[in-house]
C-alpha positions in Angstrom: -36.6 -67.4 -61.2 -37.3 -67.9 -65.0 -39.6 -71.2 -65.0 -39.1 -71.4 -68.8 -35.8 -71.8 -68.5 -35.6 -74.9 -66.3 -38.3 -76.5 -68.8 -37.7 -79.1 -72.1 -40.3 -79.6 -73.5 -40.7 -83.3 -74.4 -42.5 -85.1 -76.8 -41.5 -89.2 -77.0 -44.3 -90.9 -77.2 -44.3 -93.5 -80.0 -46.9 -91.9 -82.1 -45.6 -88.6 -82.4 -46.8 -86.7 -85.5 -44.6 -84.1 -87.5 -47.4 -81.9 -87.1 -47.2 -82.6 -83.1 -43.4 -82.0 -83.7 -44.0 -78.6 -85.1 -46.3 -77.4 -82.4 -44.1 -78.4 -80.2 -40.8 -76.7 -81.4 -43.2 -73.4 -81.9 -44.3 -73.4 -78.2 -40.7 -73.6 -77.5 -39.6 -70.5 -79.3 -42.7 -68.5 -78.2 -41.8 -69.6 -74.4 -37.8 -69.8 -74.6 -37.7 -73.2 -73.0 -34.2 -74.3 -72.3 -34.7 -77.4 -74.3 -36.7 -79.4 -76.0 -36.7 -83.4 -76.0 -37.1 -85.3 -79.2 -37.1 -88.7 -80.4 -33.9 -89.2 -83.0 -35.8 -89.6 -86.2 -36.8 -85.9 -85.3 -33.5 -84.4 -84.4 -32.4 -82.5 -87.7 -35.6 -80.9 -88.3 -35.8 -79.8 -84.8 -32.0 -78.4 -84.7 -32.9 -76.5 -88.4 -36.2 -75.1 -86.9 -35.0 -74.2 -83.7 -32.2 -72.0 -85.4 -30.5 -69.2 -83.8 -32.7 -69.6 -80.1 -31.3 -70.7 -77.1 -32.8 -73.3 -77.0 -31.0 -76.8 -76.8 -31.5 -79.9 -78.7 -32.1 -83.2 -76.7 -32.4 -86.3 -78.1 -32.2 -89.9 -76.2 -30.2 -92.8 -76.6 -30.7 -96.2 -75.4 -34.6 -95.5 -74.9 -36.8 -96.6 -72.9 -34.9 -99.9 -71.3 -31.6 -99.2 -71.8 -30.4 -102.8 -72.3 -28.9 -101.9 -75.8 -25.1 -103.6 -76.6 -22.3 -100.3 -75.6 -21.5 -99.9 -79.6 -25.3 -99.8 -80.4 -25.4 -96.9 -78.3 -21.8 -95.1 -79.5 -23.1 -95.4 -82.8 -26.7 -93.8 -81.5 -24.9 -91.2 -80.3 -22.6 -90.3 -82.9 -25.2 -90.2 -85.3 -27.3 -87.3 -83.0 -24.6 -86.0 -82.9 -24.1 -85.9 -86.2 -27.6 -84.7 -87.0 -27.4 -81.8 -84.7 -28.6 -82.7 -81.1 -26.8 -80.3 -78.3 -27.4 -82.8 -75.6 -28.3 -86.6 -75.2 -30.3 -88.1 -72.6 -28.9 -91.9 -72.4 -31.0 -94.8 -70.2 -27.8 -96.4 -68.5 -27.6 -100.1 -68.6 -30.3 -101.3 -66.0 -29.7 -104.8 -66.6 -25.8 -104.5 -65.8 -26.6 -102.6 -63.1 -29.1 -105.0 -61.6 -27.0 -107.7 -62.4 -24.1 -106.3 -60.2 -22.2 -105.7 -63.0 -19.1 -102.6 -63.3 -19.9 -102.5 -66.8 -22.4 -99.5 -66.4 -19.3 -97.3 -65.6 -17.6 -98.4 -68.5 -19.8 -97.9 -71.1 -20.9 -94.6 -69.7 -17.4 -93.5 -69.7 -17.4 -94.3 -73.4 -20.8 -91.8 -74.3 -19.1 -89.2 -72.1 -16.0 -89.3 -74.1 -18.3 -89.4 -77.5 -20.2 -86.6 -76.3 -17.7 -84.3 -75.2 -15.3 -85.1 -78.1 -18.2 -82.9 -79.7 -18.8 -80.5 -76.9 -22.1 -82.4 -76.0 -23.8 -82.8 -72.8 -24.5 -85.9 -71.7 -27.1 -86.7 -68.9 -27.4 -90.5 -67.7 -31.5 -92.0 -67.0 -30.8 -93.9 -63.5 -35.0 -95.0 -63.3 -35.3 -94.5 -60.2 -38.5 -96.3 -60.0 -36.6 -99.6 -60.0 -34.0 -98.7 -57.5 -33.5 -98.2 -53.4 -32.0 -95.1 -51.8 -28.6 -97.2 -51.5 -29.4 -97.7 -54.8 -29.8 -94.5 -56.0 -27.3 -93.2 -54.1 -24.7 -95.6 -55.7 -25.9 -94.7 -59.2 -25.1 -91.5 -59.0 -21.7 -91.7 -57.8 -20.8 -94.4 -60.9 -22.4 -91.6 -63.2 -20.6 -89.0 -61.9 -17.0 -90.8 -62.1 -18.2 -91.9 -65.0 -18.2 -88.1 -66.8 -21.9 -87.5 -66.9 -22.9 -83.9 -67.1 -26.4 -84.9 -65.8 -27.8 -87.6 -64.1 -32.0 -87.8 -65.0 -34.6 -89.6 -62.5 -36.6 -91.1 -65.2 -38.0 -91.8 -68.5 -41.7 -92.1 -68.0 -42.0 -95.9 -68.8 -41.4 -96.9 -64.7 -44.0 -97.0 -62.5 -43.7 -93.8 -61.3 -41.7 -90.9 -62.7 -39.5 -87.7 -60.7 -40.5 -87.5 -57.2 -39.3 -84.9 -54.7 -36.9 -87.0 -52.2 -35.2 -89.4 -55.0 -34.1 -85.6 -56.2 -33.3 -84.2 -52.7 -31.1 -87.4 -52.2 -29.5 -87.6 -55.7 -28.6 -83.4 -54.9 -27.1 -84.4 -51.7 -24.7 -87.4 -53.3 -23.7 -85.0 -56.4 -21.5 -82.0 -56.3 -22.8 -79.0 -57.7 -20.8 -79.4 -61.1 -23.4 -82.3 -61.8 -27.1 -80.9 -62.6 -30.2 -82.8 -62.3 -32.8 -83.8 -64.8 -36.4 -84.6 -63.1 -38.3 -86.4 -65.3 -41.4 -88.4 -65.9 -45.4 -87.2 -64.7 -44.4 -83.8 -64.4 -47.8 -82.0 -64.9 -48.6 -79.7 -62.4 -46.6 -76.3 -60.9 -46.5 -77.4 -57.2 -44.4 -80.5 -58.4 -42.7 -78.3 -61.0 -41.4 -76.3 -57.8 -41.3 -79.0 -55.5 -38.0 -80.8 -57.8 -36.9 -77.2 -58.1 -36.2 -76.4 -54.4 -35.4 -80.2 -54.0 -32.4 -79.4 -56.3 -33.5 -80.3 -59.7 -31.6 -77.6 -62.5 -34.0 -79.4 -65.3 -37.5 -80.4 -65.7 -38.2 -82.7 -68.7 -42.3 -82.5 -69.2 -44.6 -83.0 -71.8 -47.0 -80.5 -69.9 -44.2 -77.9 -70.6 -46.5 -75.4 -72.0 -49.1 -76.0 -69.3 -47.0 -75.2 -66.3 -45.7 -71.8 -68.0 -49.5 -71.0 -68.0 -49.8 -72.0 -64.5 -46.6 -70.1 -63.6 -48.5 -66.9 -65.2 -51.6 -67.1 -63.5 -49.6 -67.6 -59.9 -47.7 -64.5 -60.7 -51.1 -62.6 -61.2 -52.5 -64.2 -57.9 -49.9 -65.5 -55.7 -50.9 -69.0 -53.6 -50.0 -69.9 -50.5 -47.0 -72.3 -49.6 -44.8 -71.2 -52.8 -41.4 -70.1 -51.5 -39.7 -69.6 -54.6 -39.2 -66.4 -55.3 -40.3 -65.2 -58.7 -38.3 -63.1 -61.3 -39.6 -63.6 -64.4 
């Protein structure tokens, strides 16, 4: 298993620095992550940095609540688009949701058709902090007839971020032609590889660059209790 490529490395926080934006599209290149996460105002220079790697461009639309009006978001999107992201990570309308509404299917039916119009990938934020298993379990099922390429546990402003059986459960309601983004307090390997075997095919985490050094030093002296086996 390649660790580096299950890995974006993310860097939201309100604060973020250009120079913090540059170390973290270097660490990306040096380690081949699949992806790296980036707040919109930093989406160009990340796509013109990032150049001919493979590495993806992720932005996110509708972030952190998700309670933005449906055109707000199109127009979020078109413009990432636009400015070069490969993938966009929207937060789904939590308030429709909540509110027993269909209109969460709706308006992600919309972003899908945006997105793919473009050849985009589009991954849906449930926040799975706020909702039940039923809950869960429902969300993904309106994502996934909704068009979503993805469906992503978390953004990291919930209570609590991935955890390993909201991921076993979301991989048991999706077919295999949806992935799974884990997201939110992912900072050590054990949970890195916990999501992993529970059926996560992304990790978004700002300790990106942490766990590939973890990953290393594993290699060198194997713990106990680690079943995935290790190719590179």
């Amino acid at each position: 298993m390649k660790l580096n490529r299950y890995l974006e490395s993310t860097l939201l926080k309100p604060t973020a620095t250009e120079r913090e934006i540059d170390f973290l599209l270097a660490e990306a290149i040096a380690e081949q992550f699949i992806g790296v996460c980036v707040p919109p105002f930093w989406v160009k220079k990340a796509k013109r940095e990032i150049g001919e790697n493979d590495i993806q461009v992720v932005t996110v639309i509708g972030f952190p609540f998700g309670y933005e009006a449906t055109e707000t978001k199109i127009a979020q999107t078109q413009a990432a688009i636009e400015a070069g992201a490969d993938e966009l990570d929207v937060v789904w309308s939590q308030t429709a949701f909540h509110s027993g509404m269909s209109w969460p299917k709706i308006e992600l039916a919309q972003l899908a058709k945006v997105s793919h119009a473009s050849e985009k990938i589009l991954k849906v934020i449930i926040e799975t902090a706020y909702l039940s298993p039923a809950q869960i379990q429902e969300a993904c099922l309106i994502c996934q007839d909704a068009g979503a390429d993805f469906v992503k546990t978390s953004t990291g402003y919930a209570p609590y971020g991935a955890r390993v059986e909201d991921v076993s459960l979301m991989r048991q309601v999706l077919p295999s032609t949806v992935g799974i983004k884990a997201s939110g307090g992912i900072k050590t390997l054990e949970l890195a590889l916990a999501l992993i075997q529970a059926g996560a095919d992304r990790l978004g985490t700002s300790a990106a660059k942490s766990l590939m050094d973890a990953w290393r030093r594993e290699k060198i002296s194997p713990g106990s209790g680690k079943s995935i086996e290790r190719e590179g």
